[in-house]
C-alpha positions as CSV (number, residue, x, y, z in Angstrom):
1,X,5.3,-1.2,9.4
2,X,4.5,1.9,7.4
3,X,1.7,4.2,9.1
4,X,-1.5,3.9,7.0
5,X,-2.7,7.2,8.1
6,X,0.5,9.0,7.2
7,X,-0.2,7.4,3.6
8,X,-4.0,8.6,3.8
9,X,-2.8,12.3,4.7
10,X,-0.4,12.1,2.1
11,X,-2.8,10.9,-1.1
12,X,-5.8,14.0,0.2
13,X,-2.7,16.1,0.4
14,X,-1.6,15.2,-3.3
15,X,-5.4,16.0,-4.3
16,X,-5.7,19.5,-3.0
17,X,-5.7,21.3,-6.1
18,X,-7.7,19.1,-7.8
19,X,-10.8,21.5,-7.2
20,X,-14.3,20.2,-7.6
21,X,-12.6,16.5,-8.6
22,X,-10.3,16.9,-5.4
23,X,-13.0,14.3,-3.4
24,X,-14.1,12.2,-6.0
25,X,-13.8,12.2,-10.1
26,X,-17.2,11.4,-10.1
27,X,-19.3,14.8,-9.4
28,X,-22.9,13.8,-10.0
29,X,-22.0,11.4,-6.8
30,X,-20.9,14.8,-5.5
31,X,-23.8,17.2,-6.3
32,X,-26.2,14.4,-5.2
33,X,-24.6,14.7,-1.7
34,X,-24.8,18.6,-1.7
35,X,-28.5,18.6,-2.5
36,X,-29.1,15.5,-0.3
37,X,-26.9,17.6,2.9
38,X,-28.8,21.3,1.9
39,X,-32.2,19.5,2.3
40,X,-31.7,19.6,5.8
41,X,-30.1,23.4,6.3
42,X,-31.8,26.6,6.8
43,X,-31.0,29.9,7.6
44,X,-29.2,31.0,10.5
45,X,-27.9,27.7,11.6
46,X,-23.9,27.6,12.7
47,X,-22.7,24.5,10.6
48,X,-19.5,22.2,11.0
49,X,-18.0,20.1,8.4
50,X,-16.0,17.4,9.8
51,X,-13.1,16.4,7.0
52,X,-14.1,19.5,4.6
53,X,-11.8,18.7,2.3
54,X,-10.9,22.0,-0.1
55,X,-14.5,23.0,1.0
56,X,-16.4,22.4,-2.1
57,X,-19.7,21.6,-0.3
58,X,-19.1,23.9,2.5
59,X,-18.7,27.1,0.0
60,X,-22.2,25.7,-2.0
61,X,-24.1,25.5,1.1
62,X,-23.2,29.3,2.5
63,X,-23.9,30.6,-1.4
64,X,-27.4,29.6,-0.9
65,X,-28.5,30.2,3.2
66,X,-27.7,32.7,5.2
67,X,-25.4,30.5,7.9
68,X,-22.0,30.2,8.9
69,X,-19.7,27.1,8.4
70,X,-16.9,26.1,10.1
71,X,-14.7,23.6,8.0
72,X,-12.0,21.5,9.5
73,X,-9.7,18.7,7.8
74,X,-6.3,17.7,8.6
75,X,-4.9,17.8,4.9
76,X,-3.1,21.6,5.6
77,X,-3.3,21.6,1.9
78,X,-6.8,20.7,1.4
79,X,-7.5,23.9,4.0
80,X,-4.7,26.1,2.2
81,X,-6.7,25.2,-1.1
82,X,-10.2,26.1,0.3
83,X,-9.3,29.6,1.8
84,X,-8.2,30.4,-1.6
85,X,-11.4,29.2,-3.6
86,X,-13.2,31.3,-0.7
87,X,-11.6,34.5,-1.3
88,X,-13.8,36.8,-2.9
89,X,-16.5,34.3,-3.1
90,X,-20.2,36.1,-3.2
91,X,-22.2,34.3,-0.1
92,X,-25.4,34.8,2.1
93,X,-23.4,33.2,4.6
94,X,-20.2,32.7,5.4
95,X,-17.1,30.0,5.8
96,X,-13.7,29.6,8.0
97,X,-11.8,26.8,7.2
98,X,-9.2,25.2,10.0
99,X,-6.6,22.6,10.5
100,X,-8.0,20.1,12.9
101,X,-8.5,16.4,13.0
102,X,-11.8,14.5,13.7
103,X,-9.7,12.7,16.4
104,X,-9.0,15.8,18.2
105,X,-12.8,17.2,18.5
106,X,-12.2,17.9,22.2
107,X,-10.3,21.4,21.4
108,X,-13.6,22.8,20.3
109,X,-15.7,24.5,23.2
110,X,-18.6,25.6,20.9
111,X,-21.6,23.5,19.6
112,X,-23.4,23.3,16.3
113,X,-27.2,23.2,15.2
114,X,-25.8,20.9,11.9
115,X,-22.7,18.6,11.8
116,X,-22.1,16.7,8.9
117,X,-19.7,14.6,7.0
118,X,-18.9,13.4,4.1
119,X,-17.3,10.5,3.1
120,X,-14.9,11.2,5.8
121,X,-15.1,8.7,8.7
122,X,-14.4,6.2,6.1
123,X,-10.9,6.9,6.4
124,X,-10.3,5.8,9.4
125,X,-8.9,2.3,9.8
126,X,-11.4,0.3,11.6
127,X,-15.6,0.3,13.2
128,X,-13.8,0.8,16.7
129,X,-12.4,4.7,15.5
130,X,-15.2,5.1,13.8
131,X,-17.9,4.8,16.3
132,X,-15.2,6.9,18.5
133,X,-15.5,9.7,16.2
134,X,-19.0,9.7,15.9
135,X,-19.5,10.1,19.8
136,X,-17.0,12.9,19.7
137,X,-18.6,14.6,16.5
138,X,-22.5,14.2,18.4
139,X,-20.8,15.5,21.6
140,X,-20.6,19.5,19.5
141,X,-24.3,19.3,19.0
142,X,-26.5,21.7,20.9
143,X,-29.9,20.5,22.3
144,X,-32.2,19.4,19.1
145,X,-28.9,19.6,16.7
146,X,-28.1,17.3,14.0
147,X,-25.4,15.3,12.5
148,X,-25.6,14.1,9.3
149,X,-23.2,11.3,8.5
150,X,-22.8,10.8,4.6
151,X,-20.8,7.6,4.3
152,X,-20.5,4.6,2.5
153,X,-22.6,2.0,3.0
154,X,-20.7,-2.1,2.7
155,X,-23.9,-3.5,2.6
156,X,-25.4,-1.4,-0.4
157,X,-22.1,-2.0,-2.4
158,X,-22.8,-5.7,-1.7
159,X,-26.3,-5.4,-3.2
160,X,-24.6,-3.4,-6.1
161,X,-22.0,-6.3,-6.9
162,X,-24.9,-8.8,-6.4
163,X,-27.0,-7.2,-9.1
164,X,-22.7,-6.5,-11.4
165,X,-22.2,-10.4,-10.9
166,X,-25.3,-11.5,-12.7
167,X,-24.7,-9.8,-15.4
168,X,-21.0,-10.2,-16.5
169,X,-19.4,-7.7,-14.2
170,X,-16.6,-7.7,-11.8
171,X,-17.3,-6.7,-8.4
172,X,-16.1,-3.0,-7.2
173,X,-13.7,-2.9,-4.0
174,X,-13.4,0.1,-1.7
175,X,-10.4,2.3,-2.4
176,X,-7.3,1.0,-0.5
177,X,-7.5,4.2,2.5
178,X,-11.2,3.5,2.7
179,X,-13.6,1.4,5.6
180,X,-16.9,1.3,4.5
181,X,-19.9,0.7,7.5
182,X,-21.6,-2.3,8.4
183,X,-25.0,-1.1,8.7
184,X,-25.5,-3.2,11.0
185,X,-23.0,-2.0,13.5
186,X,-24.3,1.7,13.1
187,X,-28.0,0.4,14.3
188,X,-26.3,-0.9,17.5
189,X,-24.1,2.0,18.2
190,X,-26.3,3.4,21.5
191,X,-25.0,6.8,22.6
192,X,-26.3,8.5,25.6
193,X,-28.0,12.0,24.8
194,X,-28.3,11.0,21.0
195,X,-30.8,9.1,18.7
196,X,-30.1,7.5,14.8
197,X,-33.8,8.6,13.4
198,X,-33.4,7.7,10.4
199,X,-31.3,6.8,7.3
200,X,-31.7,8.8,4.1
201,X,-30.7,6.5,1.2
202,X,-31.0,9.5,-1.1
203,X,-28.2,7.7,-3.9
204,X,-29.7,5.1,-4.8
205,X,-31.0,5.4,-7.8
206,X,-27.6,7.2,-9.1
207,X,-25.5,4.2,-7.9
208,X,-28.3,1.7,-9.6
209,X,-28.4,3.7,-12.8
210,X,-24.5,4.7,-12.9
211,X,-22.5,1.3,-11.4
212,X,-25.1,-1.4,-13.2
213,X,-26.8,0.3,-16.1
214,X,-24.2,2.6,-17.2
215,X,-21.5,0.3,-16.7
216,X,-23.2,-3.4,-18.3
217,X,-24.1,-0.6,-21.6
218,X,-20.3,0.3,-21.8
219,X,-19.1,-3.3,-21.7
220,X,-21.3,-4.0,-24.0
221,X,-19.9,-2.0,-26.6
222,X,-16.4,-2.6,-25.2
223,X,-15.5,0.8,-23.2
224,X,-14.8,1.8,-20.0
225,X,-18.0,3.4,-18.2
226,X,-17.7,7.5,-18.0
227,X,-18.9,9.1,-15.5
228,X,-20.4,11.9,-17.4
229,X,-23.0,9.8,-19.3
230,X,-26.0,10.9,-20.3
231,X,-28.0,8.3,-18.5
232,X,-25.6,9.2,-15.2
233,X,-27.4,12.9,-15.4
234,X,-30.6,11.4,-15.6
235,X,-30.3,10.3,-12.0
236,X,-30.2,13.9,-11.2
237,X,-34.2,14.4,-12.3
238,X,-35.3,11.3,-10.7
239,X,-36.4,10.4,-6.5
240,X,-34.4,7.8,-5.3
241,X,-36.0,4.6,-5.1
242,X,-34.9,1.4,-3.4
243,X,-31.2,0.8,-1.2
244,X,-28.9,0.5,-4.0
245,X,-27.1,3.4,-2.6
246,X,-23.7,2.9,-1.2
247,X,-23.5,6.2,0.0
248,X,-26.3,7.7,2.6
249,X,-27.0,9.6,5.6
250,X,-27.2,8.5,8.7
251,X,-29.3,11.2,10.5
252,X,-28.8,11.6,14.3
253,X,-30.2,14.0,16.6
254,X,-29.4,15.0,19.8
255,X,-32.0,14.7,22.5
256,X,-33.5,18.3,24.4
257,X,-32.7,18.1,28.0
């Protein structure tokens, strides 16, 4: 049997030099999860992002506070790539960029006031690596530090097909590498030391607007959705309402001894 995360190291690889599309093709999905992750950074916090891909957000987040950001992914090219878009970058803050795998946390002996990632735990095969990962990324934070885990949601696609089906549209499946969450399994995950206070559904009124909207007014005049579209942007000017959102933070914070 063929190892599925040799073949999941091999497509983020192939997408290195991709640049701002490298993570997604759709970049108002992307942008929305910068502003939703810099909402919750100020200056002079020490930063890690777990699975930084070619450090798109990473880069963003150092051009506007004054904070340093460790990136790590375990794509060499998707590192090669972001040391290059770094060089001679203008920041307040700053970036380094290192090999390393979310599965191998244990190597670092320093801890962070802001962890976060990014559609990254959905890569791994199953809930049980998962949930591993997420004790290993809350075991960097120092006392009061925060991880932010901006991942896709299975339930809120559900609620998006729901709403596709009624109208004439086929349902949308996760990409083949990917493993969305149960929310339900994150609300039981109990780990000592560390608290989920809240869950920032902060996409949902792109996903509504872009996924049911956008796409039911393209079939209607028999294209394929863009993800440009002028009513996509729009969800850029408006607060997110409802749980439509199939990506969201989960915000966790570790407890002051």
């Amino acid at each position: 049997m063929q190892d599925l995360s040799k073949d999941v190291l091999t497509f983020w690889n192939s997408r290195a030099g991709l640049g701002r599309w490298a993570g997604s093709r759709d970049v108002i999905a992307k942008q929305l999860e910068i502003e939703a992750i810099a909402s919750y950074v100020t200056d002079g916090m020490h930063l890690l992002d777990v699975g930084c891909g070619n450090g798109i957000t990473a880069m963003e987040l150092a051009r506007r506070y004054d904070i340093h950001v460790t990136g790590i992914d375990y794509a060499e090219e998707m590192i090669d790539a972001a040391r290059v878009l770094a060089a001679g970058q203008r920041m307040k803050g700053s970036v380094n960029f290192k090999v390393n795998d979310v599965k191998r946390l244990h190597h670092f002996s320093e801890k962070f006031d802001l962890i976060y990632t990014e559609r990254t735990l959905i890569n791994l095969p199953d809930w049980a690596s998962q949930k591993e990962a997420i004790v290993g990324i809350t075991s960097l934070l120092k006392n009061g530090g925060a991880y932010l885990m901006c991942e896709n949601s299975q339930d809120a696609l559900d609620r998006i097909n729901d709403c596709r089906e009624r109208i004439g549209l086929p349902r949308i499946n996760p990409p083949w590498h990917n493993c969305y969450f149960h929310e339900a399994d994150v609300q039981k995950l109990h780990i000592h030391g560390v608290r989920l206070e809240h869950t920032d559904c902060f996409s949902s009124t792109y996903y509504f607007l872009s996924r049911i909207v956008n796409a039911w007014l393209a079939q209607e005049q028999n294209r394929e959705p863009e993800y440009e579209a002028s009513i996509n942007h729009l969800a850029l000017k408006l607060p997110s309402f409802g749980d439509m959102g199939q990506v969201k933070i989960w915000y966790w914070r570790k407890c002051i001894e």
